[in-house]
Backbone as JSON Lines, residues from 0, in Angstrom:
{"i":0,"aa":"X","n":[-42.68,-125.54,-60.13],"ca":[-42.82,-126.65,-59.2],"c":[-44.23,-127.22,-59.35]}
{"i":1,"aa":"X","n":[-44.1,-128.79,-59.52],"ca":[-45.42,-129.29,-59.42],"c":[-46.19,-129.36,-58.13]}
{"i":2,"aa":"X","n":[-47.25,-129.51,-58.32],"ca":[-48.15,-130.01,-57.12],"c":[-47.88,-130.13,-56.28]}
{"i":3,"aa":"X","n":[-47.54,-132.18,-57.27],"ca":[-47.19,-133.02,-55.36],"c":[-45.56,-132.68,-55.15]}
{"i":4,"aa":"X","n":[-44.94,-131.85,-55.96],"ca":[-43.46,-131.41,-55.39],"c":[-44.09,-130.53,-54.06]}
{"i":5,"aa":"X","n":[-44.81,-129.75,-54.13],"ca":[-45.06,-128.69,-53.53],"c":[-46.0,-129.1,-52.05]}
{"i":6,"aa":"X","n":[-46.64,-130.11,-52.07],"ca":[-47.13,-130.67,-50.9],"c":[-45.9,-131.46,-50.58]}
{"i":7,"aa":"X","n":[-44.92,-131.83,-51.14],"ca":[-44.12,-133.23,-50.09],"c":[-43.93,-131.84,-49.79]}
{"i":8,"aa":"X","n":[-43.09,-130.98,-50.61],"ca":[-42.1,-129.57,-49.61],"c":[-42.88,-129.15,-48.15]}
{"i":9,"aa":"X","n":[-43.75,-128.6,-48.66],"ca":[-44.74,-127.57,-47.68],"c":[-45.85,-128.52,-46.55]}
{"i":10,"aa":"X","n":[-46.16,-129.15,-47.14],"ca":[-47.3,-130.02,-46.26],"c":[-47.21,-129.82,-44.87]}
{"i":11,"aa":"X","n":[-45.92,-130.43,-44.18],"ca":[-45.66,-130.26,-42.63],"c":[-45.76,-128.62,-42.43]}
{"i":12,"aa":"X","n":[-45.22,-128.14,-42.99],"ca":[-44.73,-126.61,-42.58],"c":[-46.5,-125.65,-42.48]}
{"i":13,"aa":"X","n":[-47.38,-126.07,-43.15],"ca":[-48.86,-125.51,-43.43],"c":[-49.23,-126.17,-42.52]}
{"i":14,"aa":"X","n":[-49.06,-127.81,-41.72],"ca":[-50.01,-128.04,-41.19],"c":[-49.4,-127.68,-39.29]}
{"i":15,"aa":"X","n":[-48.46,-127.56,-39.21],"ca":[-48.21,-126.45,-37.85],"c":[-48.57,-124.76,-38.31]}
{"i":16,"aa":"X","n":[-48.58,-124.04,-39.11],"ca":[-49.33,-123.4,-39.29],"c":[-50.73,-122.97,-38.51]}
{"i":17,"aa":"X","n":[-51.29,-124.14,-39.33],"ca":[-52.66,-124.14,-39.09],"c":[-52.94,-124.22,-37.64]}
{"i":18,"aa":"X","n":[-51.94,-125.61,-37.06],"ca":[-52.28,-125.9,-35.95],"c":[-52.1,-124.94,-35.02]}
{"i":19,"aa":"X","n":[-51.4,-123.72,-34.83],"ca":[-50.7,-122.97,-34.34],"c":[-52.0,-122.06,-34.23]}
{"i":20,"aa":"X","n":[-52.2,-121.59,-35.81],"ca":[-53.62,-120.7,-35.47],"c":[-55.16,-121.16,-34.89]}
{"i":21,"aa":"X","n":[-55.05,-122.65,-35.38],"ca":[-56.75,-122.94,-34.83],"c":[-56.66,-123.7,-33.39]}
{"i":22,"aa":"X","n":[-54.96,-124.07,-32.77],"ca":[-54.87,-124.57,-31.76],"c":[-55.9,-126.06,-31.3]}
{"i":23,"aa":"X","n":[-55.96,-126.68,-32.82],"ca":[-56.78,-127.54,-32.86],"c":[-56.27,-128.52,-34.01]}
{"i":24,"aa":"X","n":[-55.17,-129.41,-33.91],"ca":[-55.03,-130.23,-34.75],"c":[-55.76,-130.9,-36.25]}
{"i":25,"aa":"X","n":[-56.67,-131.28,-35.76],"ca":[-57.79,-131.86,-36.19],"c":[-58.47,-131.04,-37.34]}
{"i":26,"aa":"X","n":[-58.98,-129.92,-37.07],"ca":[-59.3,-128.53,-37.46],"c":[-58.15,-128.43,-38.43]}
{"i":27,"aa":"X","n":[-56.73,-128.29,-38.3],"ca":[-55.6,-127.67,-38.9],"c":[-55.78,-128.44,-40.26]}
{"i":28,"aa":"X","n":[-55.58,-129.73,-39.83],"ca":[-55.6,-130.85,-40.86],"c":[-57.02,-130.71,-41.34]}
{"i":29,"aa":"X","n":[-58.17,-130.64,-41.68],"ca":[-59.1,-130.4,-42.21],"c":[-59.06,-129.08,-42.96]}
{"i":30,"aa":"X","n":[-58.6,-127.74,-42.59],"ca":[-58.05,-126.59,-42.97],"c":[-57.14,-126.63,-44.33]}
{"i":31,"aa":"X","n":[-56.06,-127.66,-43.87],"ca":[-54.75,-127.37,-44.53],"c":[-55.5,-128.67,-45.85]}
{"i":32,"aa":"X","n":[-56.42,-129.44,-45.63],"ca":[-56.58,-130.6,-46.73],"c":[-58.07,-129.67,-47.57]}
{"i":33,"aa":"X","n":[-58.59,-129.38,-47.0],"ca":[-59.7,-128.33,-48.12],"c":[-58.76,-127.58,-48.73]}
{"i":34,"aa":"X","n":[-58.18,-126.73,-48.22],"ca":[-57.43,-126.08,-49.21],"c":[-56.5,-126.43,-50.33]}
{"i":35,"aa":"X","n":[-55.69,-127.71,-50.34],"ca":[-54.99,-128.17,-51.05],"c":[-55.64,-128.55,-52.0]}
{"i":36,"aa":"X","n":[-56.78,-129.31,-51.6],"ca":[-57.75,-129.95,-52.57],"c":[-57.86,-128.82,-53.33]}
{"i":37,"aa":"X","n":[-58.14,-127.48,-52.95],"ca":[-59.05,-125.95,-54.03],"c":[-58.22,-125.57,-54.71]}
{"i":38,"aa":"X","n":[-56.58,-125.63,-54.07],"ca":[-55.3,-125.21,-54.86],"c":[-55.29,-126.08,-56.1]}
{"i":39,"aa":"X","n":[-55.57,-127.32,-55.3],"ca":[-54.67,-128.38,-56.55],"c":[-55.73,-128.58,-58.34]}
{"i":40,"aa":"X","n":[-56.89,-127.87,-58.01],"ca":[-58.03,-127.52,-59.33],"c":[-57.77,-126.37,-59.71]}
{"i":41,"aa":"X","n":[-56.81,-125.33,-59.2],"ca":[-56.8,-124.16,-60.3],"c":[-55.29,-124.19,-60.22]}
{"i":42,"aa":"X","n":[-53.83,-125.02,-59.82],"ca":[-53.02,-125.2,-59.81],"c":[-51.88,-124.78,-61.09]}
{"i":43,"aa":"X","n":[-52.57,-124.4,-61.72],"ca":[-51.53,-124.06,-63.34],"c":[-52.08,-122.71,-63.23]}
{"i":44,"aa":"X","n":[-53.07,-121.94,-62.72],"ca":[-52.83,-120.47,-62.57],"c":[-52.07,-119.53,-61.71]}
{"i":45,"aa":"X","n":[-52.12,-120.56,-60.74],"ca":[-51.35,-119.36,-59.45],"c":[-49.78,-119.28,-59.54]}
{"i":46,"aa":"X","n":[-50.12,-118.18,-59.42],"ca":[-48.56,-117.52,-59.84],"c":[-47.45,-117.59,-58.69]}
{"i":47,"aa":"X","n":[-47.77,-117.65,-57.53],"ca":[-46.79,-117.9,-56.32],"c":[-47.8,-118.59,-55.27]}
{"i":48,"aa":"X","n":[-47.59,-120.06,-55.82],"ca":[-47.85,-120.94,-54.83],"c":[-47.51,-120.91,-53.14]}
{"i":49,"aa":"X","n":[-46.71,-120.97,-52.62],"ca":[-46.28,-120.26,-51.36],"c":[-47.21,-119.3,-50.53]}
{"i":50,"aa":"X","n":[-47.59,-118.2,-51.48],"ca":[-48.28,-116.84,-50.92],"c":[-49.62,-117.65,-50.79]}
{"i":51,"aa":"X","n":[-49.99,-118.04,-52.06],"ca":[-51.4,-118.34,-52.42],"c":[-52.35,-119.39,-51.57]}
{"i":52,"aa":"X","n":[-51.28,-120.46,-51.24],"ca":[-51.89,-121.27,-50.23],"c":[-51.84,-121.31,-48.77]}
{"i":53,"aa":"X","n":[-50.96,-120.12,-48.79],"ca":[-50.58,-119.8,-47.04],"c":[-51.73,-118.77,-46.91]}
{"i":54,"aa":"X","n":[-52.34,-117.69,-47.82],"ca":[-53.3,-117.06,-48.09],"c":[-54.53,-117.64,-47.91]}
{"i":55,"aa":"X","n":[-55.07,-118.59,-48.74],"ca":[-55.92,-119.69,-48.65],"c":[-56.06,-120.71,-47.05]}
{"i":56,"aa":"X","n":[-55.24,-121.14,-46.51],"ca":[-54.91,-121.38,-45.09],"c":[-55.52,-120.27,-44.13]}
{"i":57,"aa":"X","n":[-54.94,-118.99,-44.06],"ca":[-55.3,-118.28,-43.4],"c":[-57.01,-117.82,-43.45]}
{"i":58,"aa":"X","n":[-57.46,-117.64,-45.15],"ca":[-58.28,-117.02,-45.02],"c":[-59.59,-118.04,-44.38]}
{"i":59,"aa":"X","n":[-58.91,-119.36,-44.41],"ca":[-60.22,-120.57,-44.06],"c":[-60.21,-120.69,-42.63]}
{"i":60,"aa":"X","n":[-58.86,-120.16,-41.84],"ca":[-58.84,-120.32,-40.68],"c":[-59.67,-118.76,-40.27]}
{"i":61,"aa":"X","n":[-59.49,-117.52,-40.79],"ca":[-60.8,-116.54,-40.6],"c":[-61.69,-116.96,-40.5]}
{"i":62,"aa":"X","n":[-61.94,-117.47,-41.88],"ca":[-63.45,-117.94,-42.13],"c":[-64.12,-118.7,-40.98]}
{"i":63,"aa":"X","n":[-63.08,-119.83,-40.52],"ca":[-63.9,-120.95,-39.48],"c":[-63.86,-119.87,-37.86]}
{"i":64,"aa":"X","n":[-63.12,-119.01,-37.97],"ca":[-63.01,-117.99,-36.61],"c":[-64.49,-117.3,-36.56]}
{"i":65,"aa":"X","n":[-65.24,-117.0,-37.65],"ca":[-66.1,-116.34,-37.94],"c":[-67.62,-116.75,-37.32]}
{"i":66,"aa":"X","n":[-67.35,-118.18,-38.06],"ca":[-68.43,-119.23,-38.23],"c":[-68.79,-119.82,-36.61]}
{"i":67,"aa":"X","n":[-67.64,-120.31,-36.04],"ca":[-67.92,-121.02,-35.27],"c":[-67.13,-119.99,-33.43]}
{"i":68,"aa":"X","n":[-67.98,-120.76,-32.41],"ca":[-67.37,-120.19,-31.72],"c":[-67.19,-121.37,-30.35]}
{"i":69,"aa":"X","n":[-66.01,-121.08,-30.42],"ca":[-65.38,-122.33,-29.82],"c":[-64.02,-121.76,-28.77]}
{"i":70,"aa":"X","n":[-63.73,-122.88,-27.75],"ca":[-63.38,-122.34,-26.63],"c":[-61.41,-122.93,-26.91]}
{"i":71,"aa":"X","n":[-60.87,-122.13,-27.42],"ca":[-59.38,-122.25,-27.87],"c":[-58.66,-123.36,-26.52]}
{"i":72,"aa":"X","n":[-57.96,-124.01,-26.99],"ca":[-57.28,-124.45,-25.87],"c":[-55.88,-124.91,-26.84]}
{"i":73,"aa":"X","n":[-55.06,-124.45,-25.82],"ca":[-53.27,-124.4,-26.93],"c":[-53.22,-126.04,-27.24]}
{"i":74,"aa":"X","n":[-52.76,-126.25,-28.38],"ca":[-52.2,-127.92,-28.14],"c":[-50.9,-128.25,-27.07]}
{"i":75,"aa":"X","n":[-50.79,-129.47,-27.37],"ca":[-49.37,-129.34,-26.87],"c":[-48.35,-129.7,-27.71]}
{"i":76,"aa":"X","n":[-47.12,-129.9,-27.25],"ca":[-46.2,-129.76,-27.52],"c":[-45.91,-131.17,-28.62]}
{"i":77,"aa":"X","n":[-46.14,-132.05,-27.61],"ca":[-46.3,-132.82,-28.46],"c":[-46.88,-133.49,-29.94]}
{"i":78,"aa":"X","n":[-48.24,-133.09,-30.04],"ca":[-48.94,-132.27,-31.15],"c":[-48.39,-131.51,-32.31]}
{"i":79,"aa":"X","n":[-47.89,-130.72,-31.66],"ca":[-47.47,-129.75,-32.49],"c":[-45.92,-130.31,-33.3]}
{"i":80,"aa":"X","n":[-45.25,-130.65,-32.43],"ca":[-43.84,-131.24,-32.83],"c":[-43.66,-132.84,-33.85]}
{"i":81,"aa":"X","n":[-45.07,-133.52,-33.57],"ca":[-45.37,-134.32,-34.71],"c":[-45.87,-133.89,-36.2]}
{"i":82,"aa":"X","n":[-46.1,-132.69,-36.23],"ca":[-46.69,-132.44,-37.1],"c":[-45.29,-131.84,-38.44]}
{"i":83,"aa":"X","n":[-44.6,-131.47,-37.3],"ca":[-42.9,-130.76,-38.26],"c":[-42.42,-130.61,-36.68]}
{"i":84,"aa":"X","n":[-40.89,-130.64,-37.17],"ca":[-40.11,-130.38,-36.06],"c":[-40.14,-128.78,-35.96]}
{"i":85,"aa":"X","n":[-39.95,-128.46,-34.53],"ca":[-40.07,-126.88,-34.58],"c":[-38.68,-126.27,-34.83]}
{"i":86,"aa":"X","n":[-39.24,-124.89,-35.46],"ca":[-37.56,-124.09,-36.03],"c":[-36.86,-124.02,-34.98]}
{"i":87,"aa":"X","n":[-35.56,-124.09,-35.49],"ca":[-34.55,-123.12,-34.61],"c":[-35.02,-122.2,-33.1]}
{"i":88,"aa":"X","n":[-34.98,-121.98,-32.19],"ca":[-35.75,-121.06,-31.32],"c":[-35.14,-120.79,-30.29]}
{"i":89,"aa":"X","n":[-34.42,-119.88,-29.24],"ca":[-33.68,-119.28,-28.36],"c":[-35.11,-119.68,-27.48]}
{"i":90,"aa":"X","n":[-36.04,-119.59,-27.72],"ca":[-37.08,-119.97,-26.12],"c":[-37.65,-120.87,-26.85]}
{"i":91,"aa":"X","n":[-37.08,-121.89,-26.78],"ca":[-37.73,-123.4,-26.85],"c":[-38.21,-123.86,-25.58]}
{"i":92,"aa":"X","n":[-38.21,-123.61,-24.65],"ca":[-38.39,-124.24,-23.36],"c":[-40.2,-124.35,-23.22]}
{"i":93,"aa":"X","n":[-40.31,-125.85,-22.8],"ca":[-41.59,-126.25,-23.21],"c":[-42.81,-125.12,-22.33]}
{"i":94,"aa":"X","n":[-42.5,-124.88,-21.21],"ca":[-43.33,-124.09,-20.39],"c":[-43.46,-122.78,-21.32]}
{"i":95,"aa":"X","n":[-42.77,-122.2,-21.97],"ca":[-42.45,-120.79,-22.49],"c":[-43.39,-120.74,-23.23]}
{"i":96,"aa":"X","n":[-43.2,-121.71,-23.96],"ca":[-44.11,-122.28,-25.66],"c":[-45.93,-122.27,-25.0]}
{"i":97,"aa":"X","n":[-46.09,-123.41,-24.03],"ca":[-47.42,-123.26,-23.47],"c":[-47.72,-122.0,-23.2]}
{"i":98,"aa":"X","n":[-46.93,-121.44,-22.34],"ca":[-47.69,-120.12,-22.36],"c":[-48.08,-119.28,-23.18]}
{"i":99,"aa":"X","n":[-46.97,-118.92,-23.97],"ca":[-46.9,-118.12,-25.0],"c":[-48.36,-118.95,-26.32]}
{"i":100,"aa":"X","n":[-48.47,-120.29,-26.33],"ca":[-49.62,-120.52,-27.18],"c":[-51.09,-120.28,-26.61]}
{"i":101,"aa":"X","n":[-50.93,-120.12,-25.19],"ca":[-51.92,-120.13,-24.14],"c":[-52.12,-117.73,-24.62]}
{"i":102,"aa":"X","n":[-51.05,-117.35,-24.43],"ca":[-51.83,-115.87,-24.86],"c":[-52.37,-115.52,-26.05]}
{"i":103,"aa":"X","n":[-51.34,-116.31,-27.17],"ca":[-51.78,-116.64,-28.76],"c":[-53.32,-116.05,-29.15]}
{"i":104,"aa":"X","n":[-53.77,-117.51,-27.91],"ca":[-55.63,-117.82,-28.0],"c":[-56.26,-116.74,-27.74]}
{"i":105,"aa":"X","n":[-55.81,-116.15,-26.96],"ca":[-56.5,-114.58,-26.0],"c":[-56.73,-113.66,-27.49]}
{"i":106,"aa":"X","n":[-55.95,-113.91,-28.36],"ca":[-55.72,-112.49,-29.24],"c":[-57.13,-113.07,-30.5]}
{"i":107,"aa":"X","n":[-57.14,-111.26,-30.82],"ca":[-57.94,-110.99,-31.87],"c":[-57.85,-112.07,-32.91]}
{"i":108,"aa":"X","n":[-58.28,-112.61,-34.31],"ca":[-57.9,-113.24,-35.08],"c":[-56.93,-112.91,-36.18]}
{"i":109,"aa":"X","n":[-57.35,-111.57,-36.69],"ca":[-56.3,-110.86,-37.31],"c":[-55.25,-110.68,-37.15]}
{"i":110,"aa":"X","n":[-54.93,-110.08,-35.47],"ca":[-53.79,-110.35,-34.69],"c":[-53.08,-111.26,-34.74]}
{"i":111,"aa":"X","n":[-53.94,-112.33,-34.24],"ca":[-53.08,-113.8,-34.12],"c":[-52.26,-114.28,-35.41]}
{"i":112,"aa":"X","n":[-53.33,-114.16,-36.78],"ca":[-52.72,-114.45,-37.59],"c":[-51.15,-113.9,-38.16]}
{"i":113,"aa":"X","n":[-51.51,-112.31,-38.13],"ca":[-50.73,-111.54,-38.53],"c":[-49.0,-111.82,-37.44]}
{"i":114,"aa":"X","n":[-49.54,-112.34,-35.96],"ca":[-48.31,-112.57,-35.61],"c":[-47.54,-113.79,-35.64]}
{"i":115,"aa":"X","n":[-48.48,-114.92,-35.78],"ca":[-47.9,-116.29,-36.15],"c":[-47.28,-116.31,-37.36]}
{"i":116,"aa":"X","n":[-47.8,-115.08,-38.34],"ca":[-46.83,-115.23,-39.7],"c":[-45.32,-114.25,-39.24]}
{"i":117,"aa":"X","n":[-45.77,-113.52,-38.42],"ca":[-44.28,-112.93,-38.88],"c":[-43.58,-113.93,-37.5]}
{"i":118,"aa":"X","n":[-44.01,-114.46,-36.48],"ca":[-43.03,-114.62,-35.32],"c":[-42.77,-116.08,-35.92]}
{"i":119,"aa":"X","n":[-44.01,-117.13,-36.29],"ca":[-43.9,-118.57,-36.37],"c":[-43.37,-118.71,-37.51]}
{"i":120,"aa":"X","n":[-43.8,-117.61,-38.31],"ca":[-43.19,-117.68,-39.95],"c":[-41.61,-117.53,-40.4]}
{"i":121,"aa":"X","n":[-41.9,-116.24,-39.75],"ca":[-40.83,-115.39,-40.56],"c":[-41.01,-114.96,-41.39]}
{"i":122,"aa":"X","n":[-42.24,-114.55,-41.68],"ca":[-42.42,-113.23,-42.84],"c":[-42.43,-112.03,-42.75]}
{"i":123,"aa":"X","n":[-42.34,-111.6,-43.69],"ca":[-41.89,-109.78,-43.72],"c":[-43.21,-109.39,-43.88]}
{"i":124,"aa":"X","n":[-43.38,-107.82,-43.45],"ca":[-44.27,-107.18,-43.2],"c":[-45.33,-107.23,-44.49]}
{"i":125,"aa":"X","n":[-44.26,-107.23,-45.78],"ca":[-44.66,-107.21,-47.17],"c":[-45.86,-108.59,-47.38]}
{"i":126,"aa":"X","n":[-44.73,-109.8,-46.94],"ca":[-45.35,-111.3,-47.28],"c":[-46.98,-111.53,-46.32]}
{"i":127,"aa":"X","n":[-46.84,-110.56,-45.1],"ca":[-47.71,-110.56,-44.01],"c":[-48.67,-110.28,-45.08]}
{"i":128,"aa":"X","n":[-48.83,-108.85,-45.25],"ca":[-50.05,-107.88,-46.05],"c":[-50.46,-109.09,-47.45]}
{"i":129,"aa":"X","n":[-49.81,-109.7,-47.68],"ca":[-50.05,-110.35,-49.21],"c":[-50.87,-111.53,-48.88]}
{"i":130,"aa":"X","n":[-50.48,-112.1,-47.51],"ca":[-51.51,-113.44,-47.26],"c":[-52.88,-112.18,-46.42]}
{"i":131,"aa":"X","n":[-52.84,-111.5,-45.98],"ca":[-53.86,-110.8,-45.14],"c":[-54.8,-110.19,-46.06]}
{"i":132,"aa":"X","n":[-53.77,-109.81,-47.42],"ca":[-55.07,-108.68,-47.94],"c":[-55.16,-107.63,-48.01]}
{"i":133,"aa":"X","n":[-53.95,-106.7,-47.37],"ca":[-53.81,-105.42,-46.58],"c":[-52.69,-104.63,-46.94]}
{"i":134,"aa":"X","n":[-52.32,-103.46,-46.61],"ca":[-51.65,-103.01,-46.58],"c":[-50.57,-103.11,-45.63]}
{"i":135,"aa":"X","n":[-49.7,-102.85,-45.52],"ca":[-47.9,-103.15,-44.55],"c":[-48.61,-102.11,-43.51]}
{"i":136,"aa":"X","n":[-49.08,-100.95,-43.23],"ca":[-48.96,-100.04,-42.2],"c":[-50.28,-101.09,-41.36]}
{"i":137,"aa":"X","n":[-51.0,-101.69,-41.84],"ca":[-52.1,-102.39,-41.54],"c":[-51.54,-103.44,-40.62]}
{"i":138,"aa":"X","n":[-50.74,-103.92,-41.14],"ca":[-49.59,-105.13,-40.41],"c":[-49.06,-104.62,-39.41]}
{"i":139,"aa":"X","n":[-48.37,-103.47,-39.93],"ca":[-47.58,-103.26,-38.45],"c":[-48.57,-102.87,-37.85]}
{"i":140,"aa":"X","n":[-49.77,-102.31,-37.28],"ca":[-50.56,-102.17,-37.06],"c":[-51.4,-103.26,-35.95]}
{"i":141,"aa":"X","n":[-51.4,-104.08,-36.7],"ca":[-52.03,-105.26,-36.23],"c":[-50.84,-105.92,-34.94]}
{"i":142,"aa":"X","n":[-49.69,-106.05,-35.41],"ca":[-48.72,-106.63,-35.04],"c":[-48.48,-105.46,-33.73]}
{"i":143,"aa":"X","n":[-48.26,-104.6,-33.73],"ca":[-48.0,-103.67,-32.61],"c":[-49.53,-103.56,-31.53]}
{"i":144,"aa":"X","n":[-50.56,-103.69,-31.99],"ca":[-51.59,-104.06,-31.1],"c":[-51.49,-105.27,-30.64]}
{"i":145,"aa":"X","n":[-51.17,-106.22,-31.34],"ca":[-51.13,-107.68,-30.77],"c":[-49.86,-107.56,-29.52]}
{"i":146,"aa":"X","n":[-48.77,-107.29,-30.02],"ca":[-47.76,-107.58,-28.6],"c":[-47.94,-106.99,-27.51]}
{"i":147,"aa":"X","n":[-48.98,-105.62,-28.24],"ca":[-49.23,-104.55,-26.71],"c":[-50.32,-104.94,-25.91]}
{"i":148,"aa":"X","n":[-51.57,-106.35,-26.38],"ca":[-52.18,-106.82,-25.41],"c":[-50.94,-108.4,-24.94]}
{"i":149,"aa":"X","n":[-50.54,-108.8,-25.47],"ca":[-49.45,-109.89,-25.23],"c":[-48.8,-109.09,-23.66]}
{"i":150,"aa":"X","n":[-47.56,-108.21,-24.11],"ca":[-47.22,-107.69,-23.01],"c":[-48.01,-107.46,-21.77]}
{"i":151,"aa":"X","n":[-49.31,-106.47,-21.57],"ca":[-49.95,-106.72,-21.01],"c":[-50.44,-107.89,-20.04]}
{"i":152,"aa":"X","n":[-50.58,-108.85,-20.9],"ca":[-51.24,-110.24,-20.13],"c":[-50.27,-110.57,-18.79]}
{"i":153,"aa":"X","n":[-51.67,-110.75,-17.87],"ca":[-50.4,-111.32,-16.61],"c":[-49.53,-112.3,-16.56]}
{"i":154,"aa":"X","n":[-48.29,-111.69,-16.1],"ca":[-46.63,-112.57,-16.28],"c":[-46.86,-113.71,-15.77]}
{"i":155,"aa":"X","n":[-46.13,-114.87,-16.29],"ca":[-45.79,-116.32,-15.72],"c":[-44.4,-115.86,-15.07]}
{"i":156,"aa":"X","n":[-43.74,-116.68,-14.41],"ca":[-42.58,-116.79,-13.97],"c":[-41.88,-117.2,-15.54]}
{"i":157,"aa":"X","n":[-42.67,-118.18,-15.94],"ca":[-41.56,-118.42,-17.53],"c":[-41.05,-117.3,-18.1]}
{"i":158,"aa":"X","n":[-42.29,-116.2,-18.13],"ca":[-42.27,-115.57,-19.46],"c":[-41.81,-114.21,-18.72]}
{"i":159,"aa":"X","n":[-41.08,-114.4,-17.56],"ca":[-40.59,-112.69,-17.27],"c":[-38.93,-113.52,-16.65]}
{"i":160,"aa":"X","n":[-38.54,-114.42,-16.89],"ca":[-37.04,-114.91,-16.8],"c":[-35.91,-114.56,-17.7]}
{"i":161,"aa":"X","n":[-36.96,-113.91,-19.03],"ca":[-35.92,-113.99,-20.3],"c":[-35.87,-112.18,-20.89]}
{"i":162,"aa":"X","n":[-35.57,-112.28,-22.04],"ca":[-36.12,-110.41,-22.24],"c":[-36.69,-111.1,-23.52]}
{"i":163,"aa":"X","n":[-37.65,-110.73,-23.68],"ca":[-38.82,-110.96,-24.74],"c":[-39.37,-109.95,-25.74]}
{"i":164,"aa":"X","n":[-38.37,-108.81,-25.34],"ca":[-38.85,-107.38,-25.48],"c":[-39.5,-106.68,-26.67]}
C-alpha cells in the first residue's frame, strides 16, 4: 500500500486516536501531521505501516506528556465525532462517553495509552506491546492497573446504570 492510499485509509481513524489521548484536538492534529510527515521520508522501509505509525502517534503523544504540563480537559463529543464517526458501541450514550473521557485524563500516560488501544482500538495485547515497546505481561499490567484506578474513581449515576465490569 502506498502512502497517500494509506493516509486516505487511516487518517480519520489516527486522528481520533490522538484526540482521544491528548484530549486536545488541535494537539491531535499537529501529532498525527508530524508524524505522517516522518513516516512519509522513510516510507519504503517500514515493514507494517499500521503498527509503525500508530507507534509513532503514541510515542509523540508520550513525548508531548513528558514535555509539557498541561491541564487535560475531555473534548467533546462533538469534536471527536467530526473527526471519524465513532465505532459500533453498546455505551454510546453521550453522558457515559464524557465521563468515561473525563477519567481517561485522571490516568497515568502509559495507562491511558495502553487502554485507548485496546478499548478505543481494539488491539490485542500483542498489537498493544508492539506500539508500547514492551512486553504483553507489561500490557496486561498496565491495563489491569488502569481499570483498577478507573473502577475506583467516584461513580456518576451514568457510569453505575450499566455493568461495565
Amino acid at each position: 500500500m502506498g502512502f497517500e492510499d494509506f493516509v486516505a485509509e487511516r487518517l480519520d481513524g489516527l486522528l481520533r486516536y490522538a484526540t482521544v489521548l491528548t484530549n486536545d484536538p488541535h494537539l491531535a492534529q499537529d501529532i498525527v501531521q508530524d508524524v505522517l510527515l516522518r513516516a512519509q521520508q522513510r516510507w519504503d522501509g517500514i515493514a507494517s505501516p499500521p503498527t509503525y505509525v500508530r507507534r509513532m502517534v503514541t510515542n509523540e503523544y508520550l513525548s508531548w506528556r513528558r514535555r509539557a504540563v498541561r491541564r487535560m480537559v475531555p473534548s467533546s463529543h462533538d469534536v471527536l465525532d467530526a473527526l471519524s464517526p465513532p465505532e459500533p458501541d453498546a455505551s454510546a450514550a453521550f453522558d457515559e462517553r464524557d465521563a468515561m473521557l473525563g477519567l481517561l485524563a485522571t490516568l497515568p500516560r502509559k495507562q491511558r495509552a495502553a487502554i485507548v488501544l485496546r478499548y478505543y482500538e481494539n488491539y490485542s495485547d500483542a498489537e498493544i506491546a508492539a506500539v508500547l515497546r514492551c512486553g504483553t505481561s507489561t500490557v496486561r499490567s498496565q491495563i489491569s492497573r488502569a481499570l483498577t484506578t478507573l473502577r475506583a474513581a467516584p461513580r456518576t449515576d451514568v457510569l453505575t446504570t450499566g455493568d461495565h465490569g
